[in-house]
Backbone as CSV, one residue per row, in Angstrom:
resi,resn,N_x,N_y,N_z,CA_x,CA_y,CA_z,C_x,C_y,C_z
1,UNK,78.256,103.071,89.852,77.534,104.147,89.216,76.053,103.860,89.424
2,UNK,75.220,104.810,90.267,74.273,104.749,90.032,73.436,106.066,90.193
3,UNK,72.041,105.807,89.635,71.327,107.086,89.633,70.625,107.151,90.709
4,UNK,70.630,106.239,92.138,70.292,106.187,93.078,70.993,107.446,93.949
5,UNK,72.174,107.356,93.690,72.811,108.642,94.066,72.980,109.754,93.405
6,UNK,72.359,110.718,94.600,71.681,112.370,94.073,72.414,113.042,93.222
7,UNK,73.865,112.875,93.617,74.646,114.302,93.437,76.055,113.583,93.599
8,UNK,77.107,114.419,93.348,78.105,114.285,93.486,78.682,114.396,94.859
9,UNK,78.065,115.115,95.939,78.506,115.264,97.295,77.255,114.241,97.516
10,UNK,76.310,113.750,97.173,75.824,112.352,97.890,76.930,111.333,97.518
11,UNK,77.455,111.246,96.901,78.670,110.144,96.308,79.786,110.093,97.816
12,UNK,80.278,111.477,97.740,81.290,111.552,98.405,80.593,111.519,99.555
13,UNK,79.434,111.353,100.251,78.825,111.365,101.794,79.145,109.591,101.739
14,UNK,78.663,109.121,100.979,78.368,107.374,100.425,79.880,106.843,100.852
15,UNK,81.167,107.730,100.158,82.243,106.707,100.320,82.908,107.610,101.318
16,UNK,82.846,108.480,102.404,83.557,108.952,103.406,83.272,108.224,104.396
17,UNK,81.911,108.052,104.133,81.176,107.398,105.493,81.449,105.482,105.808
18,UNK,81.742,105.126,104.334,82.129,103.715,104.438,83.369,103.560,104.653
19,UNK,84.737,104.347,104.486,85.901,104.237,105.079,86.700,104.496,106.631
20,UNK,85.453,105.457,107.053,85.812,106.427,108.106,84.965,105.289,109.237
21,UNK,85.845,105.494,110.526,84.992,105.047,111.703,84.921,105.655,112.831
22,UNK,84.457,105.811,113.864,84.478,106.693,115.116,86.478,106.862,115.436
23,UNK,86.650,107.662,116.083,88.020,107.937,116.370,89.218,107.975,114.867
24,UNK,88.703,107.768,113.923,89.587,107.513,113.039,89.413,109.786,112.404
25,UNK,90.319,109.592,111.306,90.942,111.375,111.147,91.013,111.308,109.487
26,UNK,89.820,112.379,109.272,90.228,112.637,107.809,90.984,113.861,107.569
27,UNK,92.028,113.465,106.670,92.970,114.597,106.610,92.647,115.037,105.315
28,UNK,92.202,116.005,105.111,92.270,116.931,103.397,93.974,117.040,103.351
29,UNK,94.059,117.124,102.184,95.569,117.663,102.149,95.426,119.092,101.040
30,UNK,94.494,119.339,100.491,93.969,120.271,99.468,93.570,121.627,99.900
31,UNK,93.352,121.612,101.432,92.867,122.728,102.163,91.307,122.132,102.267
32,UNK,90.648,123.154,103.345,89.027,123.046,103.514,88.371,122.937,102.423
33,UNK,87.957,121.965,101.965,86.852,121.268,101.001,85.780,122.836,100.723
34,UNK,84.996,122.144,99.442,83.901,123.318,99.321,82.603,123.316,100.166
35,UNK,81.607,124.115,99.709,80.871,124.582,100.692,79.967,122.780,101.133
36,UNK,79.796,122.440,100.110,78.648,121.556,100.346,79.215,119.953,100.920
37,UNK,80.616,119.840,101.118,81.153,118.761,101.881,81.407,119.176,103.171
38,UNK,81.192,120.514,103.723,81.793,120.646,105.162,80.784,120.621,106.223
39,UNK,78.999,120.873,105.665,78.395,120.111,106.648,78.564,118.392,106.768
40,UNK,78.768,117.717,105.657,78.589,116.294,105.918,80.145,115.623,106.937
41,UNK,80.958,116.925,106.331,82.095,116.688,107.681,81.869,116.592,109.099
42,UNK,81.053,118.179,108.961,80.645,118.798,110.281,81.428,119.798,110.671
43,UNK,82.424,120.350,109.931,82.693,121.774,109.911,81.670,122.737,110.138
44,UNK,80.310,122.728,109.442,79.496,123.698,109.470,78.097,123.244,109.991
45,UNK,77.086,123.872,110.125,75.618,122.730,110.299,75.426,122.466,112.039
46,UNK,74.281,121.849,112.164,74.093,121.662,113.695,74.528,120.521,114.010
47,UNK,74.914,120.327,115.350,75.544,119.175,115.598,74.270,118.279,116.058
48,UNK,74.284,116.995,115.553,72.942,115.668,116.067,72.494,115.895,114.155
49,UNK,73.155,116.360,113.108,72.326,116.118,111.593,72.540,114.848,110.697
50,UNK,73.633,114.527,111.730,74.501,113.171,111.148,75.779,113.525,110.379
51,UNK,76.787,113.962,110.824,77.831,114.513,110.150,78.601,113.419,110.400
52,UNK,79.868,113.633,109.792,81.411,112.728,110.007,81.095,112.889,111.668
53,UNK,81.422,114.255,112.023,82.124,114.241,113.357,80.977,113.687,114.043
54,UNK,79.844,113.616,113.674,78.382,113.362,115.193,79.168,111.816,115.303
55,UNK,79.205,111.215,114.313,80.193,109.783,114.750,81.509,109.712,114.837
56,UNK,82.035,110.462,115.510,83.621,110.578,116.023,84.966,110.954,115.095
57,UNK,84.348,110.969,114.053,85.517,111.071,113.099,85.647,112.191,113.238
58,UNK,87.096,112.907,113.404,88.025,113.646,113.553,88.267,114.682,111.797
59,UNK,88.547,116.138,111.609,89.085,116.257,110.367,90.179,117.077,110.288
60,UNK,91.084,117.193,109.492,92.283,118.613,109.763,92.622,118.564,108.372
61,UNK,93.151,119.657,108.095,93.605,119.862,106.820,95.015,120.481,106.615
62,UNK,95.113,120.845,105.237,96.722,120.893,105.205,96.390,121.825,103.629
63,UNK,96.801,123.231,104.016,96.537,123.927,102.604,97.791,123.812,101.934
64,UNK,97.840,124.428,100.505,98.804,124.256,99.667,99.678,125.188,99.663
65,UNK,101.130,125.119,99.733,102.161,125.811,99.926,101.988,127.313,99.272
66,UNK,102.755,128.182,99.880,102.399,129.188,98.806,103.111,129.495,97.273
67,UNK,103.166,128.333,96.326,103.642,128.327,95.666,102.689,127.778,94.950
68,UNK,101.807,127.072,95.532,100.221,126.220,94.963,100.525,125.052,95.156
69,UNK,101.858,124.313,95.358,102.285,122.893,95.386,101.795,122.585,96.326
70,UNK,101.611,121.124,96.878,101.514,120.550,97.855,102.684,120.871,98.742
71,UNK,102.210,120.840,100.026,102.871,121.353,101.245,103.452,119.985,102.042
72,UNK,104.385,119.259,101.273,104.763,118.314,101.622,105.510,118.293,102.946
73,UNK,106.212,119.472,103.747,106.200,119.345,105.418,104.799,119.289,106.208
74,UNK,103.980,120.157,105.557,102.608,120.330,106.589,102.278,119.301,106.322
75,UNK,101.880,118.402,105.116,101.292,116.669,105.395,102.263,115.893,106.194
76,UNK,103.051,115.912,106.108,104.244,114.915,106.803,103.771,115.493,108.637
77,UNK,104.239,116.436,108.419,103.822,116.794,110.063,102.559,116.518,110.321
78,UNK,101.422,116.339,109.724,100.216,115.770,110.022,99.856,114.919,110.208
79,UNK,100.773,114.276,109.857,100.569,112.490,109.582,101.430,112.280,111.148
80,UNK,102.251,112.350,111.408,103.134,112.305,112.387,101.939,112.475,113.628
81,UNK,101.428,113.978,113.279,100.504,114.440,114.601,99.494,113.232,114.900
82,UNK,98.785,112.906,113.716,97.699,111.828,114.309,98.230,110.229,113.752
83,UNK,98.954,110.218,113.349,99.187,108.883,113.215,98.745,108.230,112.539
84,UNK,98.077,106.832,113.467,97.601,105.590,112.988,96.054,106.262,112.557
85,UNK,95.651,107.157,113.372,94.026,107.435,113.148,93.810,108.045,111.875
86,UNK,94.630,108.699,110.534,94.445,108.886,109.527,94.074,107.896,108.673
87,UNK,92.828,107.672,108.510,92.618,106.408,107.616,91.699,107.024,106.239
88,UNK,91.637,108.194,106.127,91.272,109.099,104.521,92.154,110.362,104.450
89,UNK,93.191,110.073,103.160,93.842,111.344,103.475,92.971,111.467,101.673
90,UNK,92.556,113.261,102.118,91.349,113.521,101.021,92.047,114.130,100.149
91,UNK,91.628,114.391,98.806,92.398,115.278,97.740,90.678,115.849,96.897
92,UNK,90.856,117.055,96.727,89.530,117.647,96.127,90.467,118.347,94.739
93,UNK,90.381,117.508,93.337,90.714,117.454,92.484,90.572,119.054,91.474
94,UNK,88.911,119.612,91.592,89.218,120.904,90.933,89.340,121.588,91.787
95,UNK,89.364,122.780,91.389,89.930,124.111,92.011,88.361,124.532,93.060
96,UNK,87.378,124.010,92.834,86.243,124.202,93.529,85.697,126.029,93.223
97,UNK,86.072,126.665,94.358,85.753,128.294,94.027,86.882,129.158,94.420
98,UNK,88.339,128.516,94.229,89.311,128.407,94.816,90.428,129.098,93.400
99,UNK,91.103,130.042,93.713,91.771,130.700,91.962,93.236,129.826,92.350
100,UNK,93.071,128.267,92.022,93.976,128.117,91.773,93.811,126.723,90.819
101,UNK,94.795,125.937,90.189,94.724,125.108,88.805,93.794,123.935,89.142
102,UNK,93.627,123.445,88.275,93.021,121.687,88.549,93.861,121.070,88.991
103,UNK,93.838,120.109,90.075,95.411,118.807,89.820,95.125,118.029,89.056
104,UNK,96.373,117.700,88.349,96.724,116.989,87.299,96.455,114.938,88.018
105,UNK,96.729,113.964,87.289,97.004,112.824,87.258,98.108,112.991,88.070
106,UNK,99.175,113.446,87.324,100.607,113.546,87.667,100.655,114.067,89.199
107,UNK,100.435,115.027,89.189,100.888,115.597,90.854,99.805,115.368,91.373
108,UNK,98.921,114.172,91.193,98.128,113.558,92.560,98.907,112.367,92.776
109,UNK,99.759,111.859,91.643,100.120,110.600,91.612,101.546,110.749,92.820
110,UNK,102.307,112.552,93.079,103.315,112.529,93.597,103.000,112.413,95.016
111,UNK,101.407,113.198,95.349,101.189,113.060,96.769,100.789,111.880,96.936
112,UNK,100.174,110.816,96.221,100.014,109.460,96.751,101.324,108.868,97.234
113,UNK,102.315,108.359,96.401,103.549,108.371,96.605,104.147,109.092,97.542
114,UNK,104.127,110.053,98.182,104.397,110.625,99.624,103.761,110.110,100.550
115,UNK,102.061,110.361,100.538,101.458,109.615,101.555,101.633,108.253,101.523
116,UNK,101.946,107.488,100.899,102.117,105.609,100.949,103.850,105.398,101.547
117,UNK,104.390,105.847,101.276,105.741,106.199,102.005,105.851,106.099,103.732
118,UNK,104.525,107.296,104.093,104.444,107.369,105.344,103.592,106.720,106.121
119,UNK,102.385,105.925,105.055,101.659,105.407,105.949,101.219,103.951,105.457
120,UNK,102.159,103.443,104.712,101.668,102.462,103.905,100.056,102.087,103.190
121,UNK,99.638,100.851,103.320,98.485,100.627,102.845,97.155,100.803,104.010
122,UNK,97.770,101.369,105.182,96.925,101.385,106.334,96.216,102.732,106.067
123,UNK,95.777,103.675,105.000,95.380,104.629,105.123,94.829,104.827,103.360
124,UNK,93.379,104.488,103.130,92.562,105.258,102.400,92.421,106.378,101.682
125,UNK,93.423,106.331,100.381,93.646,108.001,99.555,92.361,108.368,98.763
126,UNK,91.762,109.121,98.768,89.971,109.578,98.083,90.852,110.663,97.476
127,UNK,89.906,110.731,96.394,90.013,112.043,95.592,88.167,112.699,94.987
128,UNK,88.226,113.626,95.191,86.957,114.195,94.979,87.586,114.439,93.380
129,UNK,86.700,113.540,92.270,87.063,113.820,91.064,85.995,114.671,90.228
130,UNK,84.896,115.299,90.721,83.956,116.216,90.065,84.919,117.407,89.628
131,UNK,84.214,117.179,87.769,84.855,118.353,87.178,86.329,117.744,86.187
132,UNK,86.755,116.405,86.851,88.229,116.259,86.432,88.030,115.200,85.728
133,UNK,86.982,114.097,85.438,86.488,113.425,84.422,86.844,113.732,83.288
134,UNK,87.533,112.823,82.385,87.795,112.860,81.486,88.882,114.083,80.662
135,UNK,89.595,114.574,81.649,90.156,115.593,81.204,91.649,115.630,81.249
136,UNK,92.058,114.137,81.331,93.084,113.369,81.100,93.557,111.814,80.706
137,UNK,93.822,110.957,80.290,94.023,110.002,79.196,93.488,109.084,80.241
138,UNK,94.170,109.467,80.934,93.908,108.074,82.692,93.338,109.174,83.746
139,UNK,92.734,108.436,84.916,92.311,108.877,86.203,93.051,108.677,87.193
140,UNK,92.264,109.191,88.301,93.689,109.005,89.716,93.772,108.147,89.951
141,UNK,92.957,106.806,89.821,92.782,104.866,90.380,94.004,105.085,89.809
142,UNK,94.677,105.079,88.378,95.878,104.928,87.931,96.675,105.123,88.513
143,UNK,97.144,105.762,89.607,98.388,106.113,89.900,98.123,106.268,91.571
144,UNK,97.453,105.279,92.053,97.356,104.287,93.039,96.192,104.791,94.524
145,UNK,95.012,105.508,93.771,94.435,106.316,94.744,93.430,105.020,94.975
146,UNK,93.085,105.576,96.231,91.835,104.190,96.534,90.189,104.086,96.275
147,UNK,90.112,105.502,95.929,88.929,105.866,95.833,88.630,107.197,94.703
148,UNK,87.595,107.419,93.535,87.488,108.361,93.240,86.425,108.388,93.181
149,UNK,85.597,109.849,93.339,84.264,109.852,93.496,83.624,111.210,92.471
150,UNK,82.658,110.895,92.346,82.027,111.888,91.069,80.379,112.090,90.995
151,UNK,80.039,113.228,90.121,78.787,113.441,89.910,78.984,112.816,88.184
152,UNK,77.781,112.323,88.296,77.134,112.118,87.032,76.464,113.653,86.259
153,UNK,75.835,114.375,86.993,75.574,115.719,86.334,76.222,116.455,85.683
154,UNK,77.763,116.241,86.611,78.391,117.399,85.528,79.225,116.595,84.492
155,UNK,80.311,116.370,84.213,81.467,116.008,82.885,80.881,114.678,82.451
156,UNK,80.598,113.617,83.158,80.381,111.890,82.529,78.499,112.247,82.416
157,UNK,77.904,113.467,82.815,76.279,113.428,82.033,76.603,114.461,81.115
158,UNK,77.507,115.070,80.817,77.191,115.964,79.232,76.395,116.768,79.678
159,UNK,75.964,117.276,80.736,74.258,118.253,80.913,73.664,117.474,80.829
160,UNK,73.001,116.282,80.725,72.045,115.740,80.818,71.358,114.913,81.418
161,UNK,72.243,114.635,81.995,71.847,113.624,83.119,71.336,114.984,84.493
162,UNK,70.373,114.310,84.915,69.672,115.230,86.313,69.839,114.334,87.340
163,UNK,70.306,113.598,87.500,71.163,112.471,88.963,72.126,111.959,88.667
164,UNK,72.172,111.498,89.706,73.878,109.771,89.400,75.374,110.610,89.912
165,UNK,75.771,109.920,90.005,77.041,110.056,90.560,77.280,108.413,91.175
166,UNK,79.016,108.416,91.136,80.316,107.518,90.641,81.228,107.096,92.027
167,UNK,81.142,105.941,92.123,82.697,105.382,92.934,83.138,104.723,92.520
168,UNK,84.764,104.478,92.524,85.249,103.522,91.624,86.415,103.630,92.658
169,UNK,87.114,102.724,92.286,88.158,102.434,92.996,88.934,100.945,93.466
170,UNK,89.089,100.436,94.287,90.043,99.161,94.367,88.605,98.529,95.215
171,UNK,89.069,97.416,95.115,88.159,96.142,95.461,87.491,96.055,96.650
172,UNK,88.145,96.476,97.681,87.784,96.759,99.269,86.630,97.981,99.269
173,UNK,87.508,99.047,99.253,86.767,100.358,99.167,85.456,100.632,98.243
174,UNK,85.335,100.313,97.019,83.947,99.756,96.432,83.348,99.087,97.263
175,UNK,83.574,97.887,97.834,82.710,97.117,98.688,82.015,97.733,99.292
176,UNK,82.819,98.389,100.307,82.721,99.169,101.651,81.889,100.211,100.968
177,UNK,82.086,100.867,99.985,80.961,102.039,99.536,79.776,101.217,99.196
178,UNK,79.670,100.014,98.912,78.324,99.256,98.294,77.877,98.821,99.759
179,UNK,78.456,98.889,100.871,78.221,98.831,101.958,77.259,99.459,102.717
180,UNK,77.722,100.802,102.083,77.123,101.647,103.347,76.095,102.339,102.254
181,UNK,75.775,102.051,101.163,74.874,102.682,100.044,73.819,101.223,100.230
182,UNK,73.829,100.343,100.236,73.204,98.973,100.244,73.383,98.400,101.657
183,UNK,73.516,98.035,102.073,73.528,96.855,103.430,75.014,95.952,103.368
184,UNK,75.393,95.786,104.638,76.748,94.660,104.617,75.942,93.659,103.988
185,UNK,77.066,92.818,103.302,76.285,91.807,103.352,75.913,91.479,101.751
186,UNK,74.963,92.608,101.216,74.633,92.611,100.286,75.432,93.670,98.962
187,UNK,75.721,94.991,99.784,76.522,95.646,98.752,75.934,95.788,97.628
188,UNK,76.820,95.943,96.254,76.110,96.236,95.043,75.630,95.108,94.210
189,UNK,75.864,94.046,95.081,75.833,92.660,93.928,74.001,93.280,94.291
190,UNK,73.122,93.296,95.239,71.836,93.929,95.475,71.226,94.407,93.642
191,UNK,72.412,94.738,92.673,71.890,95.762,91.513,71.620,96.626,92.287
């Protein structure tokens, strides 16, 4: 947690960029992210601004069944398609501008459990948790995600906070975000 970081999509630029490497594939499984993560993908924006893709990383997505559930053939077949190179399969927790529910703890906890099935521990589960703070007893780390990421502005500042934003997650992946927010090397032990 720090107030070094702007925003909640500076958070999520901070820990995409420390998991992801040239040739490697981020898979949304939530459908196309909102407006303000798809230049730092590189969905949108000029190419040379520094996006995911200007450094090789790959993205595809996988919308939600038409029932709103997860589309557990279209991830499976995705995973299949790229393989080993999926090393962030993404989950964007609220509904964004999107008319459909929040995910729960619970049914993020079922797609982790699908994706770890198929790809074991070789693949990086993120969840974009802005908005979903505190609006259940436990978070997604609970139920075995590797990464959750957040703004401080909105639900954990009350309105009041005007910066900051959150990574949390398992021991590696923190690193690796204190990595690429701080220097190898130094990371967050830096303060």
């Amino acid at each position: 947690m720090r107030p070094s970081i702007l925003s909640g999509t500076h958070a999520l630029t901070i820990g995409l960029f420390a998991l992801l490497r040239p040739g490697d594939v981020m898979l949304s499984i939530t459908g196309a992210p909102y407006d303000t993560l798809r230049e730092v993908i590189g969905m949108d924006g000029a190419n040379g601004d520094g996006s995911l893709a200007d450094f090789g990383v790959d993205y595809a997505d996988v919308d939600f069944a038409a029932d709103g559930s997860f589309d557990f053939d279209g991830i499976e077949g995705a995973l299949k398609q790229y393989g080993d190179r999926v090393k962030v399969v993404f989950l964007q927790r609220s509904k964004g501008y999107l008319a459909r529910p929040t995910l729960t703890v619970a049914q993020i906890g079922e797609a982790v459990r699908f994706v770890r099935e198929r790809t074991g521990e070789n693949t990086y589960i993120v969840v974009d948790n802005c908005y979903g703070e505190f609006t259940e007893t436990t978070e997604p780390t609970a139920v075995g995600v590797d990464m959750i990421i957040g703004s401080l502005i909105k639900n954990p500042g009350g309105g009041m906070a005007d910066t900051g934003g959150y990574i949390c997650g398992t021991k590696r992946a923190v690193e690796l975000a204190g990595n690429r927010l701080c220097c190898p090397g130094v990371g967050l032990d830096a303060g």
